[in-house]
C-alpha positions as CSV (number, residue, x, y, z in Angstrom):
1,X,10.6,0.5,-12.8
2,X,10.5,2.8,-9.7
3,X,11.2,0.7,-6.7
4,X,8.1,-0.3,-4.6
5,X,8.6,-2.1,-1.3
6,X,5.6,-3.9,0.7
7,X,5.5,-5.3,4.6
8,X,3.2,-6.9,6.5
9,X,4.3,-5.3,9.6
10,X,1.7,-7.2,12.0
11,X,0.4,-4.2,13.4
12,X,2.2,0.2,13.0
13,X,1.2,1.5,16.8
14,X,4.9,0.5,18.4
15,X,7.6,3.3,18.1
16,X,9.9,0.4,17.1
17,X,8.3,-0.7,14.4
18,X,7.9,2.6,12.8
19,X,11.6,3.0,13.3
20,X,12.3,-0.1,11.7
21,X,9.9,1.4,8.7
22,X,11.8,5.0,8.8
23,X,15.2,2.9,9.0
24,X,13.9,1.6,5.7
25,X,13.6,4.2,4.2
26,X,16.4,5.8,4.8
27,X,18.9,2.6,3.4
28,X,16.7,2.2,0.2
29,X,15.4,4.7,-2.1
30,X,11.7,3.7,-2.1
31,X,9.6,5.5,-4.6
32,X,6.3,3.6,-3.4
33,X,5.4,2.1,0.1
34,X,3.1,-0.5,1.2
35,X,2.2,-1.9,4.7
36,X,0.0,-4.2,5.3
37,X,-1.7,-5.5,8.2
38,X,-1.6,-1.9,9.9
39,X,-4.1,-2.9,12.6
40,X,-4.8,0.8,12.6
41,X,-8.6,2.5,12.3
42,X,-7.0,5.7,12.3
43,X,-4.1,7.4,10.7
44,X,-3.1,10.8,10.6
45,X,-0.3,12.7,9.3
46,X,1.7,12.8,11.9
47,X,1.8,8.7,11.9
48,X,3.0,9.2,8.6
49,X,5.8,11.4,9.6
50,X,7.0,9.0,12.1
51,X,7.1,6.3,9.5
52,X,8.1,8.5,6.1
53,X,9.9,11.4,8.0
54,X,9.8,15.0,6.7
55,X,10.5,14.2,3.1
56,X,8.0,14.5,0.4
57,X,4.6,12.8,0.6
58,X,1.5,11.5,0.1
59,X,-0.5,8.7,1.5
60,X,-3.8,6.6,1.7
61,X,-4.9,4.9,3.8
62,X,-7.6,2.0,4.6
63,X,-8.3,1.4,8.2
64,X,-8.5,-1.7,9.6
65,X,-11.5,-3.2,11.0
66,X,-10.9,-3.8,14.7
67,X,-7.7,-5.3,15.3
68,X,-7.6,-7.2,11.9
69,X,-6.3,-5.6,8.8
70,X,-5.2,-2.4,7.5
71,X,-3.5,-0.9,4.6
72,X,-1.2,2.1,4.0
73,X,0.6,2.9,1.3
74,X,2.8,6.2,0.8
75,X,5.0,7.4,-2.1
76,X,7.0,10.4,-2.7
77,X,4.9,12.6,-5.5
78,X,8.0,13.4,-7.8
79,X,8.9,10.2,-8.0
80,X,5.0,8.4,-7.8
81,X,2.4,11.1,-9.5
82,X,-0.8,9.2,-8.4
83,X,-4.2,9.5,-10.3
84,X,-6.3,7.5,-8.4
85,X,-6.8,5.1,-5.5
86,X,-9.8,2.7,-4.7
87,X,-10.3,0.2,-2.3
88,X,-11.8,-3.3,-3.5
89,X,-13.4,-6.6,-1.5
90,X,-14.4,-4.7,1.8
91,X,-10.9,-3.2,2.6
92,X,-8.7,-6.0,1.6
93,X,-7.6,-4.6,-1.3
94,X,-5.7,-1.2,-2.1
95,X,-5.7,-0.3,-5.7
96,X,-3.4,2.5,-6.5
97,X,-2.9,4.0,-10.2
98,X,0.0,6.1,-11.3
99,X,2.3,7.3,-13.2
100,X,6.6,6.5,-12.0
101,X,7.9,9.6,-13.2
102,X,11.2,8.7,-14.4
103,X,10.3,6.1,-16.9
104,X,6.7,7.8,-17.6
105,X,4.9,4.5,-17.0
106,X,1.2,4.5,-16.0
107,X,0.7,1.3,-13.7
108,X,-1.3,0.1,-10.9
109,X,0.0,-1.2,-7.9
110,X,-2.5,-3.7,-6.2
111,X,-2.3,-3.8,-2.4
112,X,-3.5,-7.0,-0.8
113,X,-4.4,-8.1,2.7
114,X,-5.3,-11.7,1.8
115,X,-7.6,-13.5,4.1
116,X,-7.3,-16.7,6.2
117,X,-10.6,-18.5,5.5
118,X,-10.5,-20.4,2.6
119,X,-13.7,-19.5,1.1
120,X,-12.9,-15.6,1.5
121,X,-9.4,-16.5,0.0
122,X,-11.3,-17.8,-3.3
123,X,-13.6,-14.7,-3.6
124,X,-10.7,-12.4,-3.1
125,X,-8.8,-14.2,-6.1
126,X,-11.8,-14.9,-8.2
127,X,-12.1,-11.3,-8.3
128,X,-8.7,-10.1,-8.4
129,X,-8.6,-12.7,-11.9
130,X,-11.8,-10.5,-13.2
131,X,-10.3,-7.2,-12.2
132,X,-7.0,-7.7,-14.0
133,X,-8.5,-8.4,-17.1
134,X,-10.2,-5.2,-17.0
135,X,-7.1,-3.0,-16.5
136,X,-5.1,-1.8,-19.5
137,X,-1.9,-0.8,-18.0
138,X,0.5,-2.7,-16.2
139,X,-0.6,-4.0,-12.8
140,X,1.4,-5.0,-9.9
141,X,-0.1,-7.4,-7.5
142,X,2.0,-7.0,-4.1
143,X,0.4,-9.4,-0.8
């Protein structure tokens, strides 16, 4: 499978950080990106060219809610060709649906900002158990 790679990076505004992200980049070949915990509301390109650089891409992105949460993922187009994207359980989950090019497998890759509180926690799961059984291709579940 293409190779996907997923950080909770704790919050994306420092330079440093999104050097560290571009640094990763560059030392693996990374066909899909996830971060987590962007901490983020808004995102535009140009954030996505500090993190990704000039190569090819496309992105979504679901902004956090204050200073708590946030999801981004971004995946090069020859490598990713994506269908579809939805966002699940008020922004804590990024559902992304593709196809890896190389292998021609349709999957979905699951983004998930799991929550603290226990009771949230359930209801997150509860439904992510429900949702799976409702997908026919393969799914990837990456927190």
């Amino acid at each position: 499978m293409g190779s996907i790679v997923v950080w909770n990076v704790c919050g994306l505004g420092g330079r440093d950080k999104k050097r560290c992200v571009r640094n990763l980049g560059r030392k693996f070949s990374i066909d899909v990106l996830g971060l987590l915990e962007t901490k983020m509301e808004n995102i535009t390109d140009s954030i996505i060219s500090s993190v990704w650089g000039r190569h090819a891409r496309d992105w979504y992105a679901v902004p956090s809610l204050g200073l708590s949460g946030g999801i981004l993922c971004i995946w090069n187009p020859a490598l990713f060709c994506v269908s579809r994207c939805s966002i699940a359980i008020n922004g804590r989950i990024l559902h992304v649906e593709g196809t890896f090019t190389r292998y021609n497998l349709n999957c979905m890759v699951s983004f998930i900002y799991a929550p603290i509180d226990g009771i949230l926690k359930k209801e997150l799961w509860d439904y992510l158990i429900n949702f799976k059984d409702s997908v026919s291709t393969p799914m990837v579940s990456c927190r």
